[in-house]
TIBA-336364 format. One record per residue (C-alpha): residue in three letters; chain; x, y, z. Coordinates in Angstrom, 2 decimals, always signed. Layout:
BEGIN
(site "ALA" "A" (X Y Z))
...
***
This chain:
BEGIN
(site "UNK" "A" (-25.50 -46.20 +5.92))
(site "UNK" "A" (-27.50 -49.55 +5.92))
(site "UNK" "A" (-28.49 -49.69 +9.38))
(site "UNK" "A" (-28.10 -53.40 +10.19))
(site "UNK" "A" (-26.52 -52.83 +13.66))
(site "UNK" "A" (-29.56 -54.56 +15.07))
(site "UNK" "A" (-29.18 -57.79 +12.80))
(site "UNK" "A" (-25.15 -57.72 +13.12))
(site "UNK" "A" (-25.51 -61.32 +15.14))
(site "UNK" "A" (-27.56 -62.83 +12.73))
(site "UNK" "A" (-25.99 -61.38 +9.71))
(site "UNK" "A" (-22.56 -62.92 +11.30))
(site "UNK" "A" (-24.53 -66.08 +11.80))
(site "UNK" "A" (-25.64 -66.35 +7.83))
(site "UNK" "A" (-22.55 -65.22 +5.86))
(site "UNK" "A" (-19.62 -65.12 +7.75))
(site "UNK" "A" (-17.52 -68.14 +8.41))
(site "UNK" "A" (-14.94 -68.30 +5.68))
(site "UNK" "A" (-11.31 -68.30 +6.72))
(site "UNK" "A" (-8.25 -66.84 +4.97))
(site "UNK" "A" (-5.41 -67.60 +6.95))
(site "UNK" "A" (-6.21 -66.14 +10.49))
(site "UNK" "A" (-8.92 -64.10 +8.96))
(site "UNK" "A" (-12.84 -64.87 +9.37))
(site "UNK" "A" (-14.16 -63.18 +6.54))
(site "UNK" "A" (-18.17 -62.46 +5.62))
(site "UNK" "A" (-19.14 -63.99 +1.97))
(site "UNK" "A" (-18.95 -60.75 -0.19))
(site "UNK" "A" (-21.92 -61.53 -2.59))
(site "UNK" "A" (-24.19 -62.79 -0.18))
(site "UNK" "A" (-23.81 -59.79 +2.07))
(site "UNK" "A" (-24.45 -57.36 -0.83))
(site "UNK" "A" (-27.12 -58.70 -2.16))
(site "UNK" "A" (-28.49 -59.30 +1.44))
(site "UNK" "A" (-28.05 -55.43 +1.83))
(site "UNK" "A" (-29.89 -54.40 -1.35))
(site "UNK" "A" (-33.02 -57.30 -0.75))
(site "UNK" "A" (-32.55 -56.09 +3.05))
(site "UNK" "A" (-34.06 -60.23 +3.67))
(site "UNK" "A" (-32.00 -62.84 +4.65))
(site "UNK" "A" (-31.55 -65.72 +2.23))
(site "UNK" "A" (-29.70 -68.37 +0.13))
(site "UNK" "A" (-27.73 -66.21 -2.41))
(site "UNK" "A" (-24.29 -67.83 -2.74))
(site "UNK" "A" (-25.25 -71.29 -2.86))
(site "UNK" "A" (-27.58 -72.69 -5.10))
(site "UNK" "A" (-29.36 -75.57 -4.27))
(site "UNK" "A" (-30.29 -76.98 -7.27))
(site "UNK" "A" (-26.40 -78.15 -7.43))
(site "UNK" "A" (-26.93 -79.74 -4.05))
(site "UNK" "A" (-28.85 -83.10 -4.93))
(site "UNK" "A" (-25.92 -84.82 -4.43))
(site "UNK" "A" (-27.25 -84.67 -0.93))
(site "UNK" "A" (-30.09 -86.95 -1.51))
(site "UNK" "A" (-28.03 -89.35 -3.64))
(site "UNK" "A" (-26.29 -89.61 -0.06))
(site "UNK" "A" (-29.14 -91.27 +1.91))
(site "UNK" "A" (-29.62 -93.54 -1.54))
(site "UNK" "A" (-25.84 -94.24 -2.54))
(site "UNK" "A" (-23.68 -93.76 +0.00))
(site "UNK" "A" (-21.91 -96.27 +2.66))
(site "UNK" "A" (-23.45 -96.19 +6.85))
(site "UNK" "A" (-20.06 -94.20 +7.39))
(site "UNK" "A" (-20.59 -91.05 +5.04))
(site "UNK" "A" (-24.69 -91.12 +5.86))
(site "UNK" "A" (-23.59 -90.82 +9.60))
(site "UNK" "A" (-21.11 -88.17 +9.12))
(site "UNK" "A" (-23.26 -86.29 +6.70))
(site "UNK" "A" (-26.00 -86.10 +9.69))
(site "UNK" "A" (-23.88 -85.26 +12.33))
(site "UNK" "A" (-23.21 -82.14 +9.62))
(site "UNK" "A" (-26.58 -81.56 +9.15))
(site "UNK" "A" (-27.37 -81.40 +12.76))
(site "UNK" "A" (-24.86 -78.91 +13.56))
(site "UNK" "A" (-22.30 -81.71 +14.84))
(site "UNK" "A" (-18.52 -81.21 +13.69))
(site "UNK" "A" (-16.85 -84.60 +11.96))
(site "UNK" "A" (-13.41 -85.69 +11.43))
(site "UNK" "A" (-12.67 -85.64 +7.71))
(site "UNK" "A" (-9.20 -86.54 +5.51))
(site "UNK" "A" (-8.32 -84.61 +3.55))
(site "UNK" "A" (-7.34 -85.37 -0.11))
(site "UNK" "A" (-6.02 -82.58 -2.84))
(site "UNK" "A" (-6.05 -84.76 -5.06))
(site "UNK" "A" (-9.35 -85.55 -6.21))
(site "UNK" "A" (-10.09 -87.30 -9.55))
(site "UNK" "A" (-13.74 -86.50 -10.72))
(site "UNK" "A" (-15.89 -88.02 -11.21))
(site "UNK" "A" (-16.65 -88.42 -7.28))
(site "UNK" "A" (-18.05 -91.87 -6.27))
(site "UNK" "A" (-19.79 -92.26 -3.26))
(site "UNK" "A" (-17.92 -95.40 -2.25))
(site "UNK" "A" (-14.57 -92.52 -1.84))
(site "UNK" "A" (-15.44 -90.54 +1.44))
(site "UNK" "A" (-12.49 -88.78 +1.72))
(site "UNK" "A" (-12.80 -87.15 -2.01))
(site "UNK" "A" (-16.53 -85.89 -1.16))
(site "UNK" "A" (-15.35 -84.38 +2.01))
(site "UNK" "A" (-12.52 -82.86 +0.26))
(site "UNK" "A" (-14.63 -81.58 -2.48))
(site "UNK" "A" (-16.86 -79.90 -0.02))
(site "UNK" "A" (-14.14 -78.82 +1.56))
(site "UNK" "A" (-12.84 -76.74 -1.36))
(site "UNK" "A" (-16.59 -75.60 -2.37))
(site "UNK" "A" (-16.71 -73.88 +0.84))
(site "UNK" "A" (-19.41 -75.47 +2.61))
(site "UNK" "A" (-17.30 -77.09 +5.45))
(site "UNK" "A" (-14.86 -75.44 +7.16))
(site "UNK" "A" (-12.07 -76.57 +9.87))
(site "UNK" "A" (-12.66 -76.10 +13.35))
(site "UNK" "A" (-9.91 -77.80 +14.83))
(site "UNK" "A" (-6.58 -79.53 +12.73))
(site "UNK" "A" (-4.98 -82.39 +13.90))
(site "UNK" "A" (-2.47 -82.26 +10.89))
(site "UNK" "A" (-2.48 -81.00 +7.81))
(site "UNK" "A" (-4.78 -83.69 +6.62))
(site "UNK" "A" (-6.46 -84.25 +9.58))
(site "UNK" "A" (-9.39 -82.01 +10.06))
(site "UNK" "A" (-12.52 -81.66 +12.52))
(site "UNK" "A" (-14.83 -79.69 +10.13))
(site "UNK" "A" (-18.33 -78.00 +10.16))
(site "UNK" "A" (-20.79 -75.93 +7.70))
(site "UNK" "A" (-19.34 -73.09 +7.29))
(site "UNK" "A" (-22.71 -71.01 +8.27))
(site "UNK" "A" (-26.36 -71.30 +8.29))
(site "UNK" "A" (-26.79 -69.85 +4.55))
(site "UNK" "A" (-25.06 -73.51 +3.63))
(site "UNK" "A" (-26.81 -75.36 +6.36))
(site "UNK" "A" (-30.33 -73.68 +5.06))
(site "UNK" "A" (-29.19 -74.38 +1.33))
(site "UNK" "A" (-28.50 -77.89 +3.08))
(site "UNK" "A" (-31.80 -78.54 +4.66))
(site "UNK" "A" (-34.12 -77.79 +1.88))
(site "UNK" "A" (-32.11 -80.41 +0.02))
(site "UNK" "A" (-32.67 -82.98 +2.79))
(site "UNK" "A" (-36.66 -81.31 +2.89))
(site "UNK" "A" (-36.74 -82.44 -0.78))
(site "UNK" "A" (-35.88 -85.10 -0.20))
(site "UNK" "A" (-37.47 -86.29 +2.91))
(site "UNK" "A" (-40.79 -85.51 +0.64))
(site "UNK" "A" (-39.77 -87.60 -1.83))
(site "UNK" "A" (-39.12 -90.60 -0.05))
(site "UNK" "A" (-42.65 -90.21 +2.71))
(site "UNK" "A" (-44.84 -89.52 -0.44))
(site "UNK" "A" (-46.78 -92.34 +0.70))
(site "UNK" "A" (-47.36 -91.61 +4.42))
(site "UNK" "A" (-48.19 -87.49 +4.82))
(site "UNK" "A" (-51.22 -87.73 +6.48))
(site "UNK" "A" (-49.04 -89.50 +9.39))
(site "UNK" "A" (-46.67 -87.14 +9.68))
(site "UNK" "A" (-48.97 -84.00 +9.23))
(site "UNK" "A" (-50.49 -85.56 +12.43))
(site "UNK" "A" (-47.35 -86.75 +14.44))
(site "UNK" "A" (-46.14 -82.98 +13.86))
(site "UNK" "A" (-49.02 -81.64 +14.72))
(site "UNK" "A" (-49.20 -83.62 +18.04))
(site "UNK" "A" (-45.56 -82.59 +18.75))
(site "UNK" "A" (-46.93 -78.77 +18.37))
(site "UNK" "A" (-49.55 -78.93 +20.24))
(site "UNK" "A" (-48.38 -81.03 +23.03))
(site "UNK" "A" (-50.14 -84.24 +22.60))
(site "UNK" "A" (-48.12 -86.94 +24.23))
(site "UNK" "A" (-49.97 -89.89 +23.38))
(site "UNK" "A" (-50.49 -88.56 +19.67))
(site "UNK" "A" (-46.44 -88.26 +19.65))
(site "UNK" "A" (-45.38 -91.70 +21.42))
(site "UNK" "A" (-48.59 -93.51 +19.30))
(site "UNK" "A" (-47.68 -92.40 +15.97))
(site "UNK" "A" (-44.26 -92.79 +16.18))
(site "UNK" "A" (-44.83 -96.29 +17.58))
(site "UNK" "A" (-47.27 -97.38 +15.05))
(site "UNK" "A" (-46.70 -96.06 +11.97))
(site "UNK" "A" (-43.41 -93.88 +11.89))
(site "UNK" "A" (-41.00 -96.04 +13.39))
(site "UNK" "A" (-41.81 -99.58 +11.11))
(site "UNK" "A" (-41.41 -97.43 +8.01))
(site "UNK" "A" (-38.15 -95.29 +9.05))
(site "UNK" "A" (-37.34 -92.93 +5.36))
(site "UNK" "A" (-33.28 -92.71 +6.93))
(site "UNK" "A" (-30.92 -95.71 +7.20))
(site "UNK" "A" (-31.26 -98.24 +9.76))
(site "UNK" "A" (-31.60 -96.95 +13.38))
(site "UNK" "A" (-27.76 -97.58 +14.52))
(site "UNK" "A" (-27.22 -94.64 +17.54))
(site "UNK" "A" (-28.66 -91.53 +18.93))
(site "UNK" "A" (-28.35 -89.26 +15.34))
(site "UNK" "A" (-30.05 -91.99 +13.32))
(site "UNK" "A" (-33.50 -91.01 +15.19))
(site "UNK" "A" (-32.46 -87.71 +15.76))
(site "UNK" "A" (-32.03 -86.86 +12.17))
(site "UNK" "A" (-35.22 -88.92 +11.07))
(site "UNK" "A" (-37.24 -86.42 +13.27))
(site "UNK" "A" (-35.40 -83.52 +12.18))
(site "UNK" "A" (-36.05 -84.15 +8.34))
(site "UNK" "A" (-39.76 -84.76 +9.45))
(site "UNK" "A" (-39.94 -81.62 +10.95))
(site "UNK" "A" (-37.67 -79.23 +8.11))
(site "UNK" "A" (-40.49 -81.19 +5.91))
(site "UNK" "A" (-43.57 -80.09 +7.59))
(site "UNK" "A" (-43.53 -77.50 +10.01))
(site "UNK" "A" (-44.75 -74.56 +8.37))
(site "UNK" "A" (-44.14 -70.86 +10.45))
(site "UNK" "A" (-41.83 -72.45 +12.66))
(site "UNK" "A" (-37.96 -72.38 +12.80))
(site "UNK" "A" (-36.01 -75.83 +13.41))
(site "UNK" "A" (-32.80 -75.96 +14.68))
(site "UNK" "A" (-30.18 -78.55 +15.75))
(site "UNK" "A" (-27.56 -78.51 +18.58))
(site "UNK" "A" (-27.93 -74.67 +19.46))
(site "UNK" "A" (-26.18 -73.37 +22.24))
(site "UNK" "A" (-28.35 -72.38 +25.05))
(site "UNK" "A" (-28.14 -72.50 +28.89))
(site "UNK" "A" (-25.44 -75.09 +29.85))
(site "UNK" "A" (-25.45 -76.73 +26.67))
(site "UNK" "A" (-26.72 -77.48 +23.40))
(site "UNK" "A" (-30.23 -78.59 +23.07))
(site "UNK" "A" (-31.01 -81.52 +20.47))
(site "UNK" "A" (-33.82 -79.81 +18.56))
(site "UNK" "A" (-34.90 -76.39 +18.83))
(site "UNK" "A" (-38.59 -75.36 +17.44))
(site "UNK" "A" (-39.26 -71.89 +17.67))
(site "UNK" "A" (-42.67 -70.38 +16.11))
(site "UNK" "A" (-42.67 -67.24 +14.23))
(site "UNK" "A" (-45.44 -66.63 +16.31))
(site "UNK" "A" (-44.36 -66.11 +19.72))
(site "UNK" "A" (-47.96 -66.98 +21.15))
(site "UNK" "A" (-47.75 -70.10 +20.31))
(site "UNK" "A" (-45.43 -72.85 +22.38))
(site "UNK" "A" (-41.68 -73.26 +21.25))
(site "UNK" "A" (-40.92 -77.04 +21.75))
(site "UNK" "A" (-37.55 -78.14 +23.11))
(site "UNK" "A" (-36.85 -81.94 +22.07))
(site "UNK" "A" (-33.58 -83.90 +23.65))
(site "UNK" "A" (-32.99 -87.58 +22.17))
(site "UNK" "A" (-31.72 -90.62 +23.66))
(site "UNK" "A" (-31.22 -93.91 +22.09))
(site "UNK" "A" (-31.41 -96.40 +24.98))
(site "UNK" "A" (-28.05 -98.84 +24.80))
(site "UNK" "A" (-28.74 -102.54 +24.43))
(site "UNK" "A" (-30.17 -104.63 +26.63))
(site "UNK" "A" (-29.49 -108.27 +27.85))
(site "UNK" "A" (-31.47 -111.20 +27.05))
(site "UNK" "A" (-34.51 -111.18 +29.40))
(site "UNK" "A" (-34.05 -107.81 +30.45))
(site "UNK" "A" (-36.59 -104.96 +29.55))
(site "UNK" "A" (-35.46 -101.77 +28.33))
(site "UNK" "A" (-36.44 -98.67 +30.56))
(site "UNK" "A" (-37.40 -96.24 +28.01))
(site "UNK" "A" (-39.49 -94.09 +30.84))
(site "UNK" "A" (-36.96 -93.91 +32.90))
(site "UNK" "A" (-34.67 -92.59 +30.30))
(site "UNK" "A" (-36.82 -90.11 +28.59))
(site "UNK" "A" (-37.85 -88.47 +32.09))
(site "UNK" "A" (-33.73 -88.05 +32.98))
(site "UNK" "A" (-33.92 -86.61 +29.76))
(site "UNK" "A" (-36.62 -83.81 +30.86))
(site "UNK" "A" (-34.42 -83.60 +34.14))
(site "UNK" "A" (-30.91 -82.13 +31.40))
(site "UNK" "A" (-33.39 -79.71 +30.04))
(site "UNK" "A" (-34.06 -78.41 +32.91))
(site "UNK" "A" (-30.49 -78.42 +34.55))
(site "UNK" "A" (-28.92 -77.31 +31.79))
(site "UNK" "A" (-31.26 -74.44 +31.38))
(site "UNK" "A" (-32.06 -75.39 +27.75))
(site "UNK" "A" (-35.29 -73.28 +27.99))
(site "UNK" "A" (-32.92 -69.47 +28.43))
(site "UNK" "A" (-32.59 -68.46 +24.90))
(site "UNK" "A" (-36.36 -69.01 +24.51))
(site "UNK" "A" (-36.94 -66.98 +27.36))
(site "UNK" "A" (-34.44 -64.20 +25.98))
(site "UNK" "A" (-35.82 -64.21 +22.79))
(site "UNK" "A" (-39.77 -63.41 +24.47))
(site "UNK" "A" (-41.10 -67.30 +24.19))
(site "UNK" "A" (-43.30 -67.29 +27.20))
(site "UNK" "A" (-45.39 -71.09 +26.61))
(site "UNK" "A" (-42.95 -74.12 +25.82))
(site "UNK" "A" (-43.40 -77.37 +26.12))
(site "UNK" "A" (-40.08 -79.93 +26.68))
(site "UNK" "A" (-39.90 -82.71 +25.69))
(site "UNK" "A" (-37.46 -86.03 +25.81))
(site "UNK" "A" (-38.20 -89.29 +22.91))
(site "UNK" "A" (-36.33 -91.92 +24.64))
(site "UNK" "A" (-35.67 -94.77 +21.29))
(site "UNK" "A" (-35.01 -98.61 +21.37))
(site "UNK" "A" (-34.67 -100.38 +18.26))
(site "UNK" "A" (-38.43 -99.45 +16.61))
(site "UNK" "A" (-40.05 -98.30 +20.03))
(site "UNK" "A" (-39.79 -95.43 +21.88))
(site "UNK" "A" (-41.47 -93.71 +24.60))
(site "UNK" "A" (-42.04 -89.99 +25.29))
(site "UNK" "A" (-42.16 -87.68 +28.21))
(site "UNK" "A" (-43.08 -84.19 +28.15))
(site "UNK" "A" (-43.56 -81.15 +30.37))
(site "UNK" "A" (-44.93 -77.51 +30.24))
(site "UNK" "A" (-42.11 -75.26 +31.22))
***
């Protein structure tokens, strides 16, 4: 009757997720009202009750800002589970804001340890969207004084400047990070992921989707298939002893080398994404360096 055989992956992709029992069921609302708009969108959750989010990366402890970017970037986290919550919810009480989301719906288990003991993820990408244009708030809030840098770092990263990628972030981005201090691989990871949710207009950005071999760090797919998709990996270069020199070259280029073993580049290709251009940001501390290649 509706003829949505052709979107039945991504339609399972938005609204389904929600388990009762053994049961995956699709959210009920959300799929009629995508049926009568025939458009995919937010219609369950409504993100003007999400700011909590934000208060997050202001209030909350190194712990729950870690675990709420692994979330974010499409990373499952090990949560404890509490039923008894007393409200209101602090952010200094991790367990009783995992629990709460837990309740609400937006996480969901993906593996149980114990009864308590959860690995969880967002339930689907209607939360994670409903999600991300909380953390796009408020990554615009917080770089209100630096756009013109960022217009031009993303626009580098498009278009497949190098330089304009490694100098920018060098220069200006990285001595005025907008997340928490740079502690492991996610830190950066997220910090460029909020940058681009925040900026980059007619494209699609993903996290940690499953392609080739693997899962690719950042996927950036333009709605315009013309232009290039970009494929970024991270890697946060471990510490160094005194005296010693980090090699952030020779890190970022074994990070071109995964892309291409793990076939990162074979959903583009699938999907009709003809020019891309890889790339691998290799971090240390408040340097980095970039390599890149035209696949």
């Amino acid at each position: 009757m509706y003829e949505v055989q052709e979107n039945f992956l991504k339609v399972k992709e938005w609204y389904n997720g929600y388990r009762f029992g053994d049961t995956d069921i699709y959210n009920p609302w959300s799929i009629t009202r995508y049926l009568d708009a025939e458009e995919f969108d937010n219609y369950w959750v409504n993100t003007t009750s999400l700011t909590f989010l934000k208060n997050i990366f202001i209030q909350g402890n190194d712990k729950l800002k870690d675990k709420m970017a692994d979330l974010l970037l499409n990373i499952p986290i090990e949560i404890e589970y509490d039923d008894h919550i007393v409200h209101p919810i602090t952010f200094d009480d991790n367990n009783a804001l995992w629990s709460m989301l837990f309740n609400a719906c937006y996480i969901k288990p993906c593996f149980c340890a114990s009864k308590d003991n959860l690995t969880v993820e967002l339930v689907n990408y209607e939360v994670f969207s409903s999600f991300a244009k909380c953390i796009r708030s408020w990554f615009r809030e917080t770089q209100s004084e630096t756009p013109e840098t960022i217009k031009r770092f993303v626009n580098h990263l498009l278009t497949g400047n190098i330089d304009g990628v490694r100098d920018t972030l060098n220069n200006e981005l990285l001595n005025n990070p907008s997340c928490h201090d740079f502690k492991s691989e996610n830190s950066y990871h997220l910090f460029i992921f909020g940058i681009l949710l925040a900026t980059a207009k007619n494209y699609v950005v993903l996290s940690n989707q499953e392609s080739g071999k693997g899962r690719s760090d950042c996927l950036i797919k333009p709605i315009d298939k013309n232009k290039h998709a970009i494929i970024v990996e991270f890697k946060h270069h471990p510490p160094v002893k005194r005296g010693k020199s980090a090699d952030l070259l020779g890190l970022s280029e074994e990070g071109l080398k995964q892309i291409e073993e793990r076939d990162y580049i074979f959903n583009l290709r699938n999907e009709g994404y003809e020019n891309i251009y890889a790339y691998c940001i290799c971090f240390y501390k408040k340097r980095c360096e970039v390599a890149m290649r035209t696949v």
